[in-house]
C-alpha positions in Angstrom: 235.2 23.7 25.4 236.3 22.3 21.8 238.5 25.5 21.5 240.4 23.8 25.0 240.2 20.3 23.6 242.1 21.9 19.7 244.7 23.4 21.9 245.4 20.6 24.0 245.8 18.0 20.9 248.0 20.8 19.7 250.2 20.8 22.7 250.2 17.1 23.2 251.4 16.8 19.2 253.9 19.6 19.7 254.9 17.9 22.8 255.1 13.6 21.9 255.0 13.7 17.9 253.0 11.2 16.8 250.1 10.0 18.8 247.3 7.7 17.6 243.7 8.7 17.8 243.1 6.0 20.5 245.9 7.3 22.5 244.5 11.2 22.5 240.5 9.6 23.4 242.4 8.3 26.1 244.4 11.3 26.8 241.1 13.9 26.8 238.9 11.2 27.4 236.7 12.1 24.2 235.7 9.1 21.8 238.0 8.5 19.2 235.0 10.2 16.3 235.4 13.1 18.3 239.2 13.1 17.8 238.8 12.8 14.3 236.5 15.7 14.1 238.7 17.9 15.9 241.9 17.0 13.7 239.3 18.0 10.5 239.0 21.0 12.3 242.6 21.6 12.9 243.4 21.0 9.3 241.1 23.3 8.4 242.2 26.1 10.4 245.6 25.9 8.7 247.2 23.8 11.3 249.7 21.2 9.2 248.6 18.2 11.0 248.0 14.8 9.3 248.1 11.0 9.8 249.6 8.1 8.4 249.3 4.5 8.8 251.0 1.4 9.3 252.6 0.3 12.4 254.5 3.4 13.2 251.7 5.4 12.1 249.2 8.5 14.0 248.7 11.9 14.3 251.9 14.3 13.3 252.6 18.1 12.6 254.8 18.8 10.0 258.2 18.8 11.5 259.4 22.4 13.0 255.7 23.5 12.7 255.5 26.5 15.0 252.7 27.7 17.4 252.1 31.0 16.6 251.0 30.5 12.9 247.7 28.9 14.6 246.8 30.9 17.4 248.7 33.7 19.3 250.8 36.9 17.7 254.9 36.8 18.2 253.8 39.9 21.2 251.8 37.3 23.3 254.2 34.9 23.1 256.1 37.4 24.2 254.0 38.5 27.0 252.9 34.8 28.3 256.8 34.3 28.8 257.7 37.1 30.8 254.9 37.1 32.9 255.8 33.1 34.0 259.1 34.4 34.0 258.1 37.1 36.9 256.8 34.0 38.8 260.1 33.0 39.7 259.6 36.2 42.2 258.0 34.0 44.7 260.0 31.1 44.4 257.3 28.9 41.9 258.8 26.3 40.0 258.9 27.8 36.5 261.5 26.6 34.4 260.3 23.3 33.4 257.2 25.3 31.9 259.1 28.2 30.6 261.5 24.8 28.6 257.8 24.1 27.4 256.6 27.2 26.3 259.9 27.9 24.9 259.7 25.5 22.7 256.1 25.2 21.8 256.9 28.5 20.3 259.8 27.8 18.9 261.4 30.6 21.1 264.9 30.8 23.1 263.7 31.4 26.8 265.9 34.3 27.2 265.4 35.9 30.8 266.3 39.5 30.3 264.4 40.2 33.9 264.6 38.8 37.1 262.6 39.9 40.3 263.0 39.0 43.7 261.1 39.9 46.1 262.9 38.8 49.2 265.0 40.5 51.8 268.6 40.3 52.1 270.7 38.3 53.7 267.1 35.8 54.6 267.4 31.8 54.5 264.5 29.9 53.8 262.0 31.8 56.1 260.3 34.1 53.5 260.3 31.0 50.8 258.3 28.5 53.8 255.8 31.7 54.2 255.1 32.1 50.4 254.8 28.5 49.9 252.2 28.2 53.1 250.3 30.8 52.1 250.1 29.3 48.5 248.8 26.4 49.6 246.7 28.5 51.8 244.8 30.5 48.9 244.8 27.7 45.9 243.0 25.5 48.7 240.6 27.7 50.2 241.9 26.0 53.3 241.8 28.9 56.5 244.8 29.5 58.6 246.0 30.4 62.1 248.2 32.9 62.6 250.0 34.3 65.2 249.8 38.2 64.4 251.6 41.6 65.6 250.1 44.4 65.2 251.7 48.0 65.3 251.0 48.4 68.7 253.0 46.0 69.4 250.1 43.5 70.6 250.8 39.5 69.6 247.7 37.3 69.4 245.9 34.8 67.5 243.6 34.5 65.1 241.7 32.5 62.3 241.5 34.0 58.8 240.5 32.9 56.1 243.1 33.9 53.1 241.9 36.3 49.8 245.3 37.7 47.7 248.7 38.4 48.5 249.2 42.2 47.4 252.5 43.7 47.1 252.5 47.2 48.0 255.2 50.1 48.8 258.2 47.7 49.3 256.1 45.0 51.4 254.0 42.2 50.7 250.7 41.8 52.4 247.6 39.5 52.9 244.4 40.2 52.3 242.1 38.0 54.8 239.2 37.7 56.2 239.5 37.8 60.3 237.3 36.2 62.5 238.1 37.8 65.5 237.4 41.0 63.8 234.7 40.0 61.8 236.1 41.9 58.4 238.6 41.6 55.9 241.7 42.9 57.1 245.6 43.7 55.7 248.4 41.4 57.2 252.0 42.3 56.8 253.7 39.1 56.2 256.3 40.5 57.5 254.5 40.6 61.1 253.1 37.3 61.0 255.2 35.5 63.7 254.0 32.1 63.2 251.5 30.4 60.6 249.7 27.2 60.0 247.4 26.1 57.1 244.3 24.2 58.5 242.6 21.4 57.1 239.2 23.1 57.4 238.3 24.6 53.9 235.9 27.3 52.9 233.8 28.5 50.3 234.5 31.2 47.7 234.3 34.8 48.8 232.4 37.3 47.1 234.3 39.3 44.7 233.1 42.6 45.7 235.9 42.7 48.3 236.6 46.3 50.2 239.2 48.2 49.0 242.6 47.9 50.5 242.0 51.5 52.4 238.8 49.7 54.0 241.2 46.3 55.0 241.3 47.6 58.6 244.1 49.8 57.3 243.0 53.3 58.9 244.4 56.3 56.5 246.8 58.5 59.0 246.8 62.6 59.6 249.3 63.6 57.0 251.6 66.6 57.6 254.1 68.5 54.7 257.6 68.1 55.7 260.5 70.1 54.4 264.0 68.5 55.2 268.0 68.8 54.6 269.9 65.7 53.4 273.6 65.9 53.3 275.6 64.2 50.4 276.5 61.6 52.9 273.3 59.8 52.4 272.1 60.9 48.7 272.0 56.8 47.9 269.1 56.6 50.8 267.3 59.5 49.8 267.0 58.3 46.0 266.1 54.8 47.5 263.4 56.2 49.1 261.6 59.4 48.2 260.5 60.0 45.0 262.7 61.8 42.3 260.0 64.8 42.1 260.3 65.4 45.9 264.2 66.1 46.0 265.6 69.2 45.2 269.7 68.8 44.8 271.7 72.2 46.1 274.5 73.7 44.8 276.2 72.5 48.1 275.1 68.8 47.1 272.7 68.4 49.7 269.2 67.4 49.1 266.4 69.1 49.9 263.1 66.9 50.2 259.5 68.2 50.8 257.3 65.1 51.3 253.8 64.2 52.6 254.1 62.2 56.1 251.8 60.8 58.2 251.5 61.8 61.4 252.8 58.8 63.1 255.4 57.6 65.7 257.3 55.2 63.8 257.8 58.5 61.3 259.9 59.8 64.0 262.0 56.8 64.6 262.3 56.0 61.1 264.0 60.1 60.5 266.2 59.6 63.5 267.8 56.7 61.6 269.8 59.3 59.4 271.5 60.8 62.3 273.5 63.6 61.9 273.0 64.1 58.1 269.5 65.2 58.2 268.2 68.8 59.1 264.2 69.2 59.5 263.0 72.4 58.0 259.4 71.8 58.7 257.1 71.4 60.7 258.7 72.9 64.2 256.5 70.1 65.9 258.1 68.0 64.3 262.1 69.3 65.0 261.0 69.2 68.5 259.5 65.9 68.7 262.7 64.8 66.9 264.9 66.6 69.1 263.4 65.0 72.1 263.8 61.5 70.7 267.8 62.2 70.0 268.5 63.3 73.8 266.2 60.4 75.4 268.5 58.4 73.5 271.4 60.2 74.9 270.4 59.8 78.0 269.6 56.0 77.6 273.1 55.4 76.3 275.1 58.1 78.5 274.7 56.1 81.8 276.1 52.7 82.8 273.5 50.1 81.6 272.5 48.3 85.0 273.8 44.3 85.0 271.3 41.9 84.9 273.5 39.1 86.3 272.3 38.3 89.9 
């Protein structure tokens, strides 16, 4: 607790300049002995503070006295920086603080990264979600959602809000549902509509399942061999890892990947078209194959008017 109470009088020195032992009791709300104590006890760790009277008079630093002779290496400065910096990834307003801890460590905030985790060509939707959900998890407060699942099922549901985790390209919650009685994994993607309640709830335990045991059932997975032409080499560095691809001296790609044995898998391969040969499994060039003519056959025929 005194270690938090040194730091703050160092901030707040850093931060006004000259403050007057009355004005940091106040400040802390500590008596004015116990300010003076703590100043003797700056001093003496080899922080340059010290006080002067008269009408202008208080508690000073020496002028350009820097943080990090007192407390934390140039490296964690470092660190504490970019990691506020990464905040700006889900739209927190940083800057004012990254101005502060700039300069309490007499540091140019230079922002040599930038993440962003939103999708393309999206207004304020994915900004509204992040800031709900904020609210959502800082205020224990429980939520109703209006959920779809991969089935293709919409309903609703009361949950009450762990972590956001992002994971393979997507950001998720981790909640626990009270029409499933378990913690569960929300896309946020799939959550339709959302609404912080005013009903709050206490801490969960911390022993929390894993993320495998969030509802999230581990699918069949099958060894696929496939053909990329050069057509769509951007794609398949985007999205398989550089171990899996084999270039050929014809400059297409050769992947061999772990899949699961899932529908959307199909869809999501048929989305290359033309450019991409499956090697292996023969299932799943059938199953493929199938796809691309009920498609055909969709699309070959006149599309029936709906006009009455």
């Amino acid at each position: 607790m005194k270690n938090d109470r040194l730091f703050q009088i160092l901030y707040l020195l850093l931060e006004r300049g000259t403050m007057t032992a009355p004005e940091i009791s106040r400040t802390l709300e500590v008596s004015v002995r116990t300010v003076y104590r703590d100043i003797d006890a700056l001093s003496l760790a080899g922080v340059p503070v010290f006080a002067t009277q008269g009408k202008n008079g208080g508690v000073s630093l020496l002028p350009n006295y820097s943080f990090d002779k007192a407390l934390l290496s140039d490296e964690e400065q470092n660190q504490i920086l970019y990691a506020i910096q990464s905040l700006r990834a889900v739209d927190q307003p940083v800057d004012a603080l990254l101005n502060k801890l700039g300069g309490l460590f007499q540091k140019q905030n230079t922002s040599w990264i930038e993440v962003d985790f939103s999708r393309w060509g999206m207004g304020s939707t994915d900004s509204v979600k992040f800031e709900r959900l904020k609210a959502a998890l800082t205020g224990r407060r429980a939520m109703e959602i209006v959920y779809c699942s991969t089935s293709g099922e919409t309903n609703r549901r009361v949950i009450l809000p762990v972590k956001l985790i992002f994971k393979d390209k997507a950001w998720y919650l981790q909640a626990y549902c009270r029409m499933q009685e378990d913690y569960r994994l929300f896309k946020i993607s799939r959550i339709v509509e959302m609404t912080v309640l005013e009903e709050r709830f206490a801490a969960l335990p911390d022993d929390l399942p894993p993320l495998e045991q969030s509802g999230y059932t581990m699918p069949i997975m099958q060894t696929v061999r496939m053909l990329f032409s050069s057509a769509v080499a951007f794609r398949v560095y985007d999205e398989f890892e550089r171990d899996m691809i084999s270039p050929q001296p014809d400059g297409s790609l050769r992947v061999d990947v772990a899949m699961p044995q899932d529908v959307w898998v199909t869809s999501y391969l048929l989305s290359f078209g033309t450019e991409l040969t499956i090697l292996e499994p023969e299932q799943l060039r059938m199953e493929l194959a199938a796809q691309a003519k009920a498609i055909w056959e969709q699309h070959a025929k006149s599309p029936q008017s709906t006009e009455t």
